[in-house]
N, C-alpha and C positions, 0 to 999 in steps of 0.2 A: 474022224474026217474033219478039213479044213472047214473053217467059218466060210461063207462064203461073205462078198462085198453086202450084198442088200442084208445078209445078217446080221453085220457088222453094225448099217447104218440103224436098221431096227431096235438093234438092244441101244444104241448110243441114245435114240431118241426117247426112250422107252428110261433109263437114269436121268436123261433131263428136264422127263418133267415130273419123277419123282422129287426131283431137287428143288423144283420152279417153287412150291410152299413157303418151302424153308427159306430161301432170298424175299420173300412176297413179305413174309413175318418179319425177317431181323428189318426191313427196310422203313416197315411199318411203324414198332420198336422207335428207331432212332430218333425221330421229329420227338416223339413225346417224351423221349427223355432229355433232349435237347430245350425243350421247351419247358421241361420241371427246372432246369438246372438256371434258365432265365429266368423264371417267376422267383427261384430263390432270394437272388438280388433283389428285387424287386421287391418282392415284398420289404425283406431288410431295410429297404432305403426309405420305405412306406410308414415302418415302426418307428424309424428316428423321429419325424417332426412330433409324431405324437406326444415321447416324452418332453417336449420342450414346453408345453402350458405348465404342466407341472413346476416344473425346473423354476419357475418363474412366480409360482405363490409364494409368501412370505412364508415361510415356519411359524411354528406357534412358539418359538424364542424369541424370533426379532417384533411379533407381535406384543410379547409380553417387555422386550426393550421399550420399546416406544411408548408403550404404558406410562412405565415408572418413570421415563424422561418427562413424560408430559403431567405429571402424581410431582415431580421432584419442583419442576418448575413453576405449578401453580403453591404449593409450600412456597417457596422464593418469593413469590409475589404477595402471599398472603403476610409474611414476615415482612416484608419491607413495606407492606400497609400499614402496619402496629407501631407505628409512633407516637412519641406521648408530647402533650400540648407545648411545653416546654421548648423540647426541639424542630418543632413546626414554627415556632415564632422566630428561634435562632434561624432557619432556613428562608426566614422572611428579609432577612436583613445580610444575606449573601450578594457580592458583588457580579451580578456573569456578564458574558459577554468575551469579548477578544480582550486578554490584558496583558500588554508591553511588559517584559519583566527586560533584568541585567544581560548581558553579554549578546543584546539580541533578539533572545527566543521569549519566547510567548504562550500563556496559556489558555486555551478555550474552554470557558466550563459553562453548562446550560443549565437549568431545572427540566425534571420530566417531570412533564403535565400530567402523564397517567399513576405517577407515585408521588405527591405532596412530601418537599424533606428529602428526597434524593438527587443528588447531580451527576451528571458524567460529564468529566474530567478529562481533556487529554491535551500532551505536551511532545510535540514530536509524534512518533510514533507509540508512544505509552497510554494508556485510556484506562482508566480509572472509574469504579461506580462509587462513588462518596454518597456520605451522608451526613445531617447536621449531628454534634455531640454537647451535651452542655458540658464547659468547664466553670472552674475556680476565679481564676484570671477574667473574667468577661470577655476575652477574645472568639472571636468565633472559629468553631472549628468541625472544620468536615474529615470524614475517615473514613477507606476504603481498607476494612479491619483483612480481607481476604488477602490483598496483596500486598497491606504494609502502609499503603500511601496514608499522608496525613497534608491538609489544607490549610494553613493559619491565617487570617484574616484579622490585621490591625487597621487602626483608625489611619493608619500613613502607605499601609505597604502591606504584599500577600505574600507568603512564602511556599512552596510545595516542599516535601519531605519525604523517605522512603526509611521506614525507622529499622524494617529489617535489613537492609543495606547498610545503614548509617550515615545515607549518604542526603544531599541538599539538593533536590532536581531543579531548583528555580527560585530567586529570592528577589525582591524589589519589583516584584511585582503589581500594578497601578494599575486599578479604575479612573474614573475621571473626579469621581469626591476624592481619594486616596491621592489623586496627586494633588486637589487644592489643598487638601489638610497638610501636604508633606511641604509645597511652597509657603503655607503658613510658619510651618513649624521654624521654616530657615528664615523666614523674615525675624521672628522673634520666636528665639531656641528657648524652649522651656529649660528649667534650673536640672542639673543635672543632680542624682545622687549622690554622686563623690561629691560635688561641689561643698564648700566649706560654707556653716548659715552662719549670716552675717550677726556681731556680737550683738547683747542686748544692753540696753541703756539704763544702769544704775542709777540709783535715784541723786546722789551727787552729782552725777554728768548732768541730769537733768534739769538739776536747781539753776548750777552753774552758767545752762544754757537761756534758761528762762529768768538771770538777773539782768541779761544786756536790754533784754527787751522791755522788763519792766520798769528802768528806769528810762526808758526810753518815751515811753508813755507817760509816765510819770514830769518830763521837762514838758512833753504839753501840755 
């Protein structure tokens, strides 16, 4: 026999709210999973700052760097303590200050007051750490053995030198004693080496020169 209408609508209502659950559930469902898959990010973005204190402590390399720089550097200072009497007095009798050299240029060299006997040296853009050396000669002289440089210090004039180059950085160089002594020297030029020593006076030239005078004295 045929369904009738109210039977029709019966059974239809009768599957939909069998079904009503099932929509109740998945709808339920959705937000929480929607909402796990934003906390993902989230957290993620939350983990990043953390490692960045890290990220930002030294190592225990660059720790043990800075050691031996600051171990290397007190060595340095203790070694350019240990000068011996000798070349403390040569560094007593160093010219500094601004000194007019040849073509111009100029060199500045000071004492450092925290190391007795060492100077820093500089000519242009070059800077040099010197120190006094005793020589042979009596000249005084400073050497910055690291880089080569060498100081020479005459009674007229100062020269700088660069010995692994082979080359002359600055010559005619003058303090203000250095240039009275170098205006003396040209007033009255000291006898040069080549110069030829005047003869000596054998004892006939001598008589011969001492008979005009003895009769000279002799008529008074």
């Amino acid at each position: 026999m045929k369904p009738t209408k109210d039977r029709m609508k019966f059974l239809l209502c009768a599957a939909l709210s069998l079904l009503a659950p099932t929509f109740a559930l998945a709808q339920a469902a959705a937000p929480k999973e929607s909402s796990k898959a934003a906390a993902k990010p989230a957290a993620s973005a939350a983990s990043k700052p953390a490692s960045k204190p890290s990220a930002s402590k030294p190592s225990a390399s660059r720790t043990e760097i800075r050691s031996t720089a600051k171990q290397m550097a007190a060595g340095i200072e203790a070694a350019e303590a240990a000068l011996s009497a000798v070349e403390l007095e040569i560094a007593e009798r160093v010219h500094v200050g601004r000194l007019p050299c040849e073509l111009g240029s100029a060199v500045a060299i000071e004492a450092d007051p925290k190391a007795p006997g060492y100077f820093n040296l500089q000519i242009r853009n070059l800077k040099y750490r010197m120190n006094a050396v005793p020589t042979t000669t009596g000249a005084i002289r400073l050497e910055d053995q690291k880089a080569g440089a060498v100081w020479l210090q005459l009674a007229n004039k100062s020269m700088l030198m660069n010995q692994k180059l082979g080359q002359r950085l600055a010559d005619e160089c003058m303090s203000p004693q250095q240039m009275a002594v170098s205006e003396a020297m040209k007033a009255a030029p000291p006898q040069s080496v080549l110069d030829a020593p005047a003869p000596a006076a054998t004892p006939a030239s001598a008589a011969s020169a001492a008979a005009p005078e003895a009769a000279a004295s002799a008529a008074k």
